[in-house]
Each structure stands twice: as structure tokens, then as C-alpha cells.
Residue frames relative to the residue before (quaternion, step in Angstrom):
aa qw qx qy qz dx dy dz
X 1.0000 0.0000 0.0000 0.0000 0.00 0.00 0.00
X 0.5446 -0.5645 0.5062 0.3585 3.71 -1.06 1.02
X 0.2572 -0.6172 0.7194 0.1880 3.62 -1.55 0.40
X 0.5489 0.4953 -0.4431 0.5071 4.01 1.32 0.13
X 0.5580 0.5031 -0.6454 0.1377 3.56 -0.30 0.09
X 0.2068 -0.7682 0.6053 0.0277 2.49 -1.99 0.59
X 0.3496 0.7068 -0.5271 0.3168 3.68 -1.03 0.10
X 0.5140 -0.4373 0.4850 0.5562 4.05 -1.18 0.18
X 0.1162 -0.6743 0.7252 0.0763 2.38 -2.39 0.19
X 0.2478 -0.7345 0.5619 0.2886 3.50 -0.94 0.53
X 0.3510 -0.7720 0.4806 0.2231 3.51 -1.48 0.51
X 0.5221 -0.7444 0.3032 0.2852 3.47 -0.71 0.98
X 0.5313 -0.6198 0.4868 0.3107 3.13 -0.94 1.52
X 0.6188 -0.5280 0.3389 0.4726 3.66 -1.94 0.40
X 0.6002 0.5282 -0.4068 0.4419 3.91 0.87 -0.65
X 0.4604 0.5378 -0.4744 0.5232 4.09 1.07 -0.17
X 0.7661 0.4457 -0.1697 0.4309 3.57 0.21 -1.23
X 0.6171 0.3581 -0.3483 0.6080 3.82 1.19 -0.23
X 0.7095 0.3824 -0.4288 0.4079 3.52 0.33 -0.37
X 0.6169 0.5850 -0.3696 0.3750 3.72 1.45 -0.22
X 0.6632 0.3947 -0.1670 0.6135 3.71 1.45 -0.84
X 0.5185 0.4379 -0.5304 0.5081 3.81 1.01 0.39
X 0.7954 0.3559 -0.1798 0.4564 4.00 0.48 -0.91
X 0.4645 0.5302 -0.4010 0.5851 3.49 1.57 0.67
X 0.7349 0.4959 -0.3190 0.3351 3.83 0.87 -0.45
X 0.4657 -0.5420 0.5210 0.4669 4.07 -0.48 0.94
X 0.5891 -0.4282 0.6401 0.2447 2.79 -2.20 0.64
X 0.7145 0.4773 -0.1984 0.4714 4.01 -0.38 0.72
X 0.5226 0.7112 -0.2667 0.3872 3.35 1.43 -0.31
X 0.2482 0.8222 -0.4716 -0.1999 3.12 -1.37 0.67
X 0.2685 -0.8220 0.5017 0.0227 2.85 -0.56 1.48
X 0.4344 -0.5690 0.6896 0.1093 3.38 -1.99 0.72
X 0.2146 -0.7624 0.5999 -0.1133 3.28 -1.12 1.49
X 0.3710 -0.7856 0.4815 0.1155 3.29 0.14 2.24
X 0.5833 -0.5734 0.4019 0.4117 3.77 -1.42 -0.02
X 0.5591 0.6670 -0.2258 0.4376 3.69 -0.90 0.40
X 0.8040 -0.2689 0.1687 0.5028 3.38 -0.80 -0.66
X 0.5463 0.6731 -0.3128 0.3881 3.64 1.27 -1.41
X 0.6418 0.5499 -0.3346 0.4168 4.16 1.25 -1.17
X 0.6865 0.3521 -0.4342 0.4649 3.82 0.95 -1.04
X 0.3487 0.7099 -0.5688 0.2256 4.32 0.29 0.83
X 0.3695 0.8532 -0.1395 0.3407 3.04 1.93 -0.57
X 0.7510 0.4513 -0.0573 0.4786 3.08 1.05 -1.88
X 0.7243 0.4399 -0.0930 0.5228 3.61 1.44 -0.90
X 0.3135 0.6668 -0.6362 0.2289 3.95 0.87 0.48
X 0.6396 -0.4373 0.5196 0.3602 3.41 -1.22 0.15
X 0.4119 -0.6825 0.5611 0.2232 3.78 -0.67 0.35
X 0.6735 0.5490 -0.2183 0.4443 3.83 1.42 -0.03
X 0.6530 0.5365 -0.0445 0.5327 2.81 1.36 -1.09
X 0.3993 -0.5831 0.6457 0.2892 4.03 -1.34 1.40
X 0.0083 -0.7039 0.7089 -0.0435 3.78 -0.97 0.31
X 0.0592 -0.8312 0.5516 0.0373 3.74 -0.55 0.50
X 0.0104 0.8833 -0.4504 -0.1295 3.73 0.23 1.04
X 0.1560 0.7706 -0.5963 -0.1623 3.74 -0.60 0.34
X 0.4192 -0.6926 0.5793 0.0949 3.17 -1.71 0.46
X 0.5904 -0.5879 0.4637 0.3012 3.75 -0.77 1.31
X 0.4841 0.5424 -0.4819 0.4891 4.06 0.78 -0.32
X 0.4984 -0.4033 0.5135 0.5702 3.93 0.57 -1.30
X 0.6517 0.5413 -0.5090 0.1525 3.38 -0.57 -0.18
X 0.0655 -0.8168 0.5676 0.0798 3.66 -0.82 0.50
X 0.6923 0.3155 -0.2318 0.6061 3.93 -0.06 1.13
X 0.0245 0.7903 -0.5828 0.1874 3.66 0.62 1.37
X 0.1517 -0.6905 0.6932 0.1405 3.39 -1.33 0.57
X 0.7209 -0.3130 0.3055 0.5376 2.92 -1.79 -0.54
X 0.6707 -0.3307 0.4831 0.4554 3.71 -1.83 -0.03
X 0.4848 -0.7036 0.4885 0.1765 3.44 -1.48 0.94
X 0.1329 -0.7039 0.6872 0.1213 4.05 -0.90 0.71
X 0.9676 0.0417 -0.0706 0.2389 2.87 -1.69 0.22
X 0.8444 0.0547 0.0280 0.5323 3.82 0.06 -1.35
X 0.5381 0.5176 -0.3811 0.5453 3.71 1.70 -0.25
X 0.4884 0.6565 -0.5332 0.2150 3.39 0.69 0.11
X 0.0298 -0.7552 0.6548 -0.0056 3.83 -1.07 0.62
X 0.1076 -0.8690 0.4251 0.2290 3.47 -0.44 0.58
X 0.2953 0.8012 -0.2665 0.4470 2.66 1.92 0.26
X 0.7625 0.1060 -0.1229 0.6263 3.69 1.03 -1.50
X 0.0427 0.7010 -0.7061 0.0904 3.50 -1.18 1.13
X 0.3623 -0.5449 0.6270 0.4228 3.44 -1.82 0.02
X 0.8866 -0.2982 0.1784 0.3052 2.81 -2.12 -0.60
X 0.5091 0.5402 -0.2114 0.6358 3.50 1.63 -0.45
X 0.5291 -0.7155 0.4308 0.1500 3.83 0.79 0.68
X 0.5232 0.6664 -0.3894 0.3613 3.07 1.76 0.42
X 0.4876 -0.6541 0.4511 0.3618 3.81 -0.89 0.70
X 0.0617 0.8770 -0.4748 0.0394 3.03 -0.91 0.94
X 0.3509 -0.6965 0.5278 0.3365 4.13 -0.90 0.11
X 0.6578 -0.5461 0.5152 0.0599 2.54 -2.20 0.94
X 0.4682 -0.5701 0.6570 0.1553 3.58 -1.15 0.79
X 0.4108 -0.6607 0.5930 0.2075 3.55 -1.24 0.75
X 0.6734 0.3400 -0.2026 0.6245 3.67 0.13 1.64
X 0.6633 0.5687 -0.4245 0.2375 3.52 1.23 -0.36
X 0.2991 -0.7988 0.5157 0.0799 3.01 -0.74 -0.06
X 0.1079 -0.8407 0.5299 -0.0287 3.82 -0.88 1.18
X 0.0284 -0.8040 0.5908 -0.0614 3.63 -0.47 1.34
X 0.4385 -0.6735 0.4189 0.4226 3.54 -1.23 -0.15
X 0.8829 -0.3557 -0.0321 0.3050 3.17 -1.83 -0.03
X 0.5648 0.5804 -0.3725 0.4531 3.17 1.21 -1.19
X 0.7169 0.5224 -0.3758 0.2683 4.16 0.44 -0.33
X 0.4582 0.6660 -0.3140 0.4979 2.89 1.95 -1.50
X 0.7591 0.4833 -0.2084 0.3831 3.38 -0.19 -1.48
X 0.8393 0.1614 -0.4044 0.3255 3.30 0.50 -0.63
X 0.5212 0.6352 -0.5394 0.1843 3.04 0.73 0.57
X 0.4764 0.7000 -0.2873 0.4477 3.17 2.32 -0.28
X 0.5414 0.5269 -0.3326 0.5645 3.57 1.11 -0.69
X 0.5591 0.6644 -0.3671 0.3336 3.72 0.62 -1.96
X 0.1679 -0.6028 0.7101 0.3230 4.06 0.11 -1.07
X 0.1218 0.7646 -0.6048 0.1866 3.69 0.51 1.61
X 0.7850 0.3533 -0.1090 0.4971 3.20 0.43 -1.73
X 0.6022 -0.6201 0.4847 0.1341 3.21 -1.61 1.44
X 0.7498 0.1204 0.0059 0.6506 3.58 1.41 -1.11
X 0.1346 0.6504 -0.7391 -0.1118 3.47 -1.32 -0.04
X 0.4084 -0.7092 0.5723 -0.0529 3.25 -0.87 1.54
X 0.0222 -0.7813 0.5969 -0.1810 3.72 -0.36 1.28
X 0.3078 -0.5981 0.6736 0.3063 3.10 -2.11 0.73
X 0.2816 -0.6745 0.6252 0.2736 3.87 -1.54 0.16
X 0.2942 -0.6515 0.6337 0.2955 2.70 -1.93 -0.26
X 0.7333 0.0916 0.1281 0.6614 3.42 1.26 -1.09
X 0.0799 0.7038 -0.6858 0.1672 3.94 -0.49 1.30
X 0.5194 -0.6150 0.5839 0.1055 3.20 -1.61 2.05
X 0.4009 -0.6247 0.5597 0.3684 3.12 -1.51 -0.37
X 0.7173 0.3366 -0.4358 0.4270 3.18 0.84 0.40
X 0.7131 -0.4822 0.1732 0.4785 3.68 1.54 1.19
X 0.1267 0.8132 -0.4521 0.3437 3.47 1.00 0.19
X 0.1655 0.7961 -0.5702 -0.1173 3.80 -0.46 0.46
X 0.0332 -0.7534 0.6462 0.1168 3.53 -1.33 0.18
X 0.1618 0.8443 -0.4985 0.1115 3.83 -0.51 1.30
X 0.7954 0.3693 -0.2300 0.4219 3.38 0.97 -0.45
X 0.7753 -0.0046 -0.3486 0.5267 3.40 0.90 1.07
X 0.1815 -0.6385 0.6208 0.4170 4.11 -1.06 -0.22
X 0.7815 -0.3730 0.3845 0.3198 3.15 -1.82 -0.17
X 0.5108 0.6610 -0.4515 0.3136 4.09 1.39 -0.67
X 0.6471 -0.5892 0.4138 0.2508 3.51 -1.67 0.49
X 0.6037 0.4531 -0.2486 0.6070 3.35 1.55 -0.52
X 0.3697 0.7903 -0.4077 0.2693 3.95 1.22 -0.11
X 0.0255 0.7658 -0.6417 -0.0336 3.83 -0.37 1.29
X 0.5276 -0.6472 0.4964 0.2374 3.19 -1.51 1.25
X 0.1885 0.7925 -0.5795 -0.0241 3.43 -1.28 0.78
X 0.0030 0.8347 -0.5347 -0.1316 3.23 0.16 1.46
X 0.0535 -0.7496 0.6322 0.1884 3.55 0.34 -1.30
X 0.8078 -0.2025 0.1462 0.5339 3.33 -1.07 -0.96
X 0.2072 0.8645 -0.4573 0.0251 3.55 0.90 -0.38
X 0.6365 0.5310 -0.2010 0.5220 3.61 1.10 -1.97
X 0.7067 0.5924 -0.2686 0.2784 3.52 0.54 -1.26
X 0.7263 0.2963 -0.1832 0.5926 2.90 1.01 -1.54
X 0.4481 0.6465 -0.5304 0.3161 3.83 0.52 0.14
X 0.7021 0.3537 -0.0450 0.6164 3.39 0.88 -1.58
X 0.7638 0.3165 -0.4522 0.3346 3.69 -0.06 -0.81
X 0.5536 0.7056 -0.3775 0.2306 3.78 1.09 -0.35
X 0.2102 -0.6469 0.6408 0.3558 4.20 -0.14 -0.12
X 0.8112 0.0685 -0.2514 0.5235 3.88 0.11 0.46
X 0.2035 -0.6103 0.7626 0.0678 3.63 -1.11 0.80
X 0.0339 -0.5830 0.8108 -0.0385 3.79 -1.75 1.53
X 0.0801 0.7190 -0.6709 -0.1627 3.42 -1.13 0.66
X 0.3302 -0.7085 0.6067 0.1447 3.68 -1.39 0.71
X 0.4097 0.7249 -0.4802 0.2759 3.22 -0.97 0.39
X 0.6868 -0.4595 0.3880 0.4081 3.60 -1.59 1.23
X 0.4741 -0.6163 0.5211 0.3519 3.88 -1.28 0.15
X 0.7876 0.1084 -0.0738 0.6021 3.58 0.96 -0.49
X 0.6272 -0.6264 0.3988 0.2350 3.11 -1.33 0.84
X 0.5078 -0.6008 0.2320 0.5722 3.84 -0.64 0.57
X 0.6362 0.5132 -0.4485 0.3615 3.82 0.16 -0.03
X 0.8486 -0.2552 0.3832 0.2605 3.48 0.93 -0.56
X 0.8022 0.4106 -0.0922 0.4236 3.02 0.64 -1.29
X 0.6599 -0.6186 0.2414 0.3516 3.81 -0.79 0.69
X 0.1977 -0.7943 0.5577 0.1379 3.37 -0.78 0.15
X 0.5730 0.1964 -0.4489 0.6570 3.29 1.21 0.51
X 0.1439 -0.7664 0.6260 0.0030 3.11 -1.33 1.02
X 0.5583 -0.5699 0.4934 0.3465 3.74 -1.24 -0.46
X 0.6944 -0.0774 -0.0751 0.7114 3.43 1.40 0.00
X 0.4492 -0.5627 0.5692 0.3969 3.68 -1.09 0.46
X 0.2941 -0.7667 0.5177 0.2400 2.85 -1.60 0.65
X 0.5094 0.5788 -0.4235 0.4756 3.76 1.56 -0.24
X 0.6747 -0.3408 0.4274 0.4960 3.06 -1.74 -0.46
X 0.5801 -0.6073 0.4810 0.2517 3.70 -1.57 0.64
X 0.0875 -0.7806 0.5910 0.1835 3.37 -0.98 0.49
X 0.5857 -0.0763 -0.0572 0.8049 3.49 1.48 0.39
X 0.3542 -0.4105 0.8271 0.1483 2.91 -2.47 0.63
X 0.9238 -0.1593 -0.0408 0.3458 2.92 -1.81 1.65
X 0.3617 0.8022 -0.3834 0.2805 3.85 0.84 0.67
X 0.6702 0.4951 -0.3276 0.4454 3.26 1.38 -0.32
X 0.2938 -0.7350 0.5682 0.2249 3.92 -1.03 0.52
X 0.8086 0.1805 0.1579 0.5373 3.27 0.32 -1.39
X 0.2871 -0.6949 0.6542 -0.0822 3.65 -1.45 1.26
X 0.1658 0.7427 -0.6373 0.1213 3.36 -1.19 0.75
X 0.0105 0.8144 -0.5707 0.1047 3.20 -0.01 1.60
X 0.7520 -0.3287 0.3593 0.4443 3.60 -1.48 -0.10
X 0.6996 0.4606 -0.1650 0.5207 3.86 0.83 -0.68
X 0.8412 -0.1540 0.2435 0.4577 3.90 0.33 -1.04
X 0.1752 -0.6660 0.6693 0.2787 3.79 -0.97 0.31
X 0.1911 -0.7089 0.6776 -0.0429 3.02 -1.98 1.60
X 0.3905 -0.6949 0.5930 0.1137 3.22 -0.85 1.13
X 0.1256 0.7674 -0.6157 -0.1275 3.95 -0.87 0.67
X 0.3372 -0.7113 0.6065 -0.1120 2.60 -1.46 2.17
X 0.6879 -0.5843 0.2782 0.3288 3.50 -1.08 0.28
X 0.5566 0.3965 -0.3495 0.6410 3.07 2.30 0.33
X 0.7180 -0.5743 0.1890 0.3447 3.08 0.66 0.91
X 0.7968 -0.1117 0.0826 0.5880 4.08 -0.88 -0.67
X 0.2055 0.6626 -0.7146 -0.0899 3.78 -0.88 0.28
X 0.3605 -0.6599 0.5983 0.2768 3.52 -1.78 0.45
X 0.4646 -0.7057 0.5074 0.1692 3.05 -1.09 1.20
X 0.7554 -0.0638 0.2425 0.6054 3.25 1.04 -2.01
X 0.2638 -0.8655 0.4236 -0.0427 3.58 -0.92 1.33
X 0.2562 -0.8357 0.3794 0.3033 3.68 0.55 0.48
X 0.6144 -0.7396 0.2298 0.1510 2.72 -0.66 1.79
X 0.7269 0.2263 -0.4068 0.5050 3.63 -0.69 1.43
X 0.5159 0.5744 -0.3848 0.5058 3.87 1.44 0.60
X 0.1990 -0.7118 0.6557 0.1546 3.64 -0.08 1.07
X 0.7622 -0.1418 0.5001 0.3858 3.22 -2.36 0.57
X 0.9283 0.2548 -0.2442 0.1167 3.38 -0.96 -1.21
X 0.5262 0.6720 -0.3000 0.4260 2.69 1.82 -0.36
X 0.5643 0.6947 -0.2186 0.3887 3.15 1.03 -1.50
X 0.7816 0.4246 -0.1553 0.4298 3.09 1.08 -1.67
X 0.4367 0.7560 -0.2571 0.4142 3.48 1.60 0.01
X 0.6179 0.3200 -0.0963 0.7117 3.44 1.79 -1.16
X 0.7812 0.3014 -0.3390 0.4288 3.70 0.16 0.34
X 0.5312 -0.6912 0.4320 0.2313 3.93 -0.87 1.02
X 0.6873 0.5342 -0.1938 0.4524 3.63 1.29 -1.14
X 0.3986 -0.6300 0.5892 0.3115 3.57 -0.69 -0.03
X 0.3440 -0.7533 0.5450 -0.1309 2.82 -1.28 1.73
X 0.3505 -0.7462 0.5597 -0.0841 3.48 -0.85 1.26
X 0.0575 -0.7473 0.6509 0.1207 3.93 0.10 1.15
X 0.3425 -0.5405 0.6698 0.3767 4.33 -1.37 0.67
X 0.5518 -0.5798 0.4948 0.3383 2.59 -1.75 0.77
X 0.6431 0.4386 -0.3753 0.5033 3.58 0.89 -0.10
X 0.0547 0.8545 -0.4853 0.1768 3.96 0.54 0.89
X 0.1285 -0.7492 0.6461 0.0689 3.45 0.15 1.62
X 0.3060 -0.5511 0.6974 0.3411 3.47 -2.14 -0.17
X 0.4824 -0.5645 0.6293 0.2292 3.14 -1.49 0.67
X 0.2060 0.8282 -0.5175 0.0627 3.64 -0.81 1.24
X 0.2752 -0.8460 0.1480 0.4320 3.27 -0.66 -0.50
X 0.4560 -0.5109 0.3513 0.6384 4.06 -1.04 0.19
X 0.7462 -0.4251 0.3780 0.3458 2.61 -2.21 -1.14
X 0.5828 0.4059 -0.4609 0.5321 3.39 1.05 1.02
X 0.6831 -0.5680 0.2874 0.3579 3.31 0.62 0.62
X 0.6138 0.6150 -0.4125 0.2737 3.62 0.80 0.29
X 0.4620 -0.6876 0.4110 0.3806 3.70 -0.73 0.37
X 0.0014 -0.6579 0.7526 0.0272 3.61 -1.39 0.78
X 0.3290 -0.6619 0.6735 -0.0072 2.75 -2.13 -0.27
């Protein structure tokens, strides 16, 4: 694939980006769904595929978000959203949840960022502003206790500025913990050579890309575009 196109592009909304990291996960997975954007992955599993979803509240066998008469306000994920149950799930308290987050249970734990290094570095549960309220929660746990780290999140921050960086500037929520990006622009893989692009939405050239992003960036030689089918959904 060229690294010269050109032409507009549109960036992918946050439900574009969940429906990309829901059809990126093996059939068999279980994966932990951070608070925020990381909870609407839920709605977009494949319909083929065993997915197991648990949530840092306790719950282990998420469904889709609840409508109308499934509502419970009782069962929510981590994002206080109502949600449904899996036939088989199952809902404990904290000390279990967690350890299964500590435990190196879950295959994925799926996170929002604020600030991701290139050598995986995360930073999510506070920024550096005077009005800044801490929210770690499980954040540390599922960073480290996870065998895969997804983070989700806008490519640049609302002013502008990069979210991938060469070193985080916030506090760390893990050192070097993160595999795999999926921002509004492109999914980056971090490799021991640092940022590489995996997939680019389609009419955003390399250089541009690399314009919004502080680290140096690496296109695979196998560089897909992010486009869409014929029901409107994004692939690659």
C-alpha cells in the first residue's frame, strides 16, 4: 500500500473505533472493558465468535448495553452503564474481580488514555491541569495484570497537541504496558522499534498522520486503509 495517498478524510467516530477493537479480538478471549469509551466494545463482538467480557465492578459475562425493560440499575459496567447478562455470567465482589485482574486471567484489558509513549508507557488516570481529579480505580491493575494492553482514544488532545509522545508527560499508569492503539485516525502497534501504523483511514497520508503525533512513526509494509463496507462499518 502507497504511504502517498492523498485526498480528505473523515475521522472515526468513538463507536468506529469500538467496532474496530471488538472485530480485532480472538474468538476465546477474555477481556476487561476499562471506563469510558473501551465499555461501548460490547455492542460490536462479532456474532461468531466466544468473547468473555468482565468488568472491574465484578461481573464476568457482559452483554450488550440494556434498552428499555432489561434495564437494571442495579447491574452496570465500569462506565455505570446498564447492562445484560450472558447465560453463565456471573457477579462477585471486589477482592475476586481484581484478582482475577492481578491473576494474569484476562487475555485483553481494553483502556481509555491520556498520553501513550513509544515505548508503551501509559498515562490515564490523571493530566498535569490545576483543576485535574485523580481517577485511578483499577487502571494499574488492569494495565499490568492484563497479557494484552488496547488503548482507545482521540489522536490528539482537545487543544491539539499529540497524544503519542516520546515520553509521557503525566503520571504513569504502567511502564511499557501498552501493545496496541486505536485512535480516531489509525491503529498503531508498539514494537520494540517503537510506533508502527498498522491501518490509516483512508484519504490520511503517513505524513499527515505524522504531523498530529510527537514520536516517530513507522508505516508496515503491509499498511491497510481503514474504509468502509456496504453497511457502513469500518474495516481494514
Amino acid at each position: 500500500m502507497s504511504n502517498t495517498h492523498t485526498g480528505s478524510f473523515t475521522p472515526l467516530t468513538r463507536a468506529d473505533i469500538a467496532y474496530l477493537v471488538a472485530h480485532d479480538i480472538p474468538d476465546g478471549s477474555y477481556v476487561n472493558l476499562g471506563i469510558g469509551m473501551p465499555t461501548q466494545v460490547g455492542d460490536f463482538l462479532p456474532e461468531d465468535r466466544e468473547i468473555i467480557l468482565h468488568s472491574e465492578n465484578g461481573i464476568l459475562g457482559m452483554g450488550v448495553a440494556a434498552t428499555g425493560d432489561q434495564i437494571d440499575l442495579d447491574l452496570i459496567n465500569a462506565s455505570r452503564t446498564p447492562i445484560t447478562l450472558l447465560p453463565g455470567a456471573s457477579i462477585t465482589e471486589h477482592t475476586v474481580s481484581f484478582a482475577m485482574m492481578r491473576g494474569g486471567h484476562l487475555d485483553y484489558s481494553i483502556l481509555g488514555g491520556f498520553q501513550v509513549a513509544s515505548n508503551g508507557d501509559l498515562a490515564n488516570w490523571i493530566t498535569s491541569g490545576p483543576d485535574a481529579i485523580a481517577a485511578i480505580g483499577g487502571a494499574m491493575d488492569l494495565a499490568i495484570g492484563a497479557r494484552n494492553v488496547i488503548v482507545m482514544m482521540e489522536h490528539v488532545a482537545k487543544d491539539g497537541t499529540p497524544k503519542l509522545l516520546n515520553a509521557c508527560t503525566y503520571p504513569l499508569t504502567g511502564a511499557g504496558v501498552v501493545n496496541h492503539v486505536y485512535t480516531d485516525l489509525a491503529i498503531i502497534d508498539v514494537t520494540n522499534e517503537g510506533f508502527v501504523i498498522r491501518a490509516i483511514v483512508d484519504g490520511l497520508t503517513v505524513e499527515a498522520l505524522q504531523a498530529r503525533t510527537e514520536a516517530p512513526l513507522k508505516a508496515s509494509p503491509h499498511l491497510a486503509r481503514i474504509r468502509r463496507d456496504s453497511n457502513g462499518n469500518p474495516i481494514y
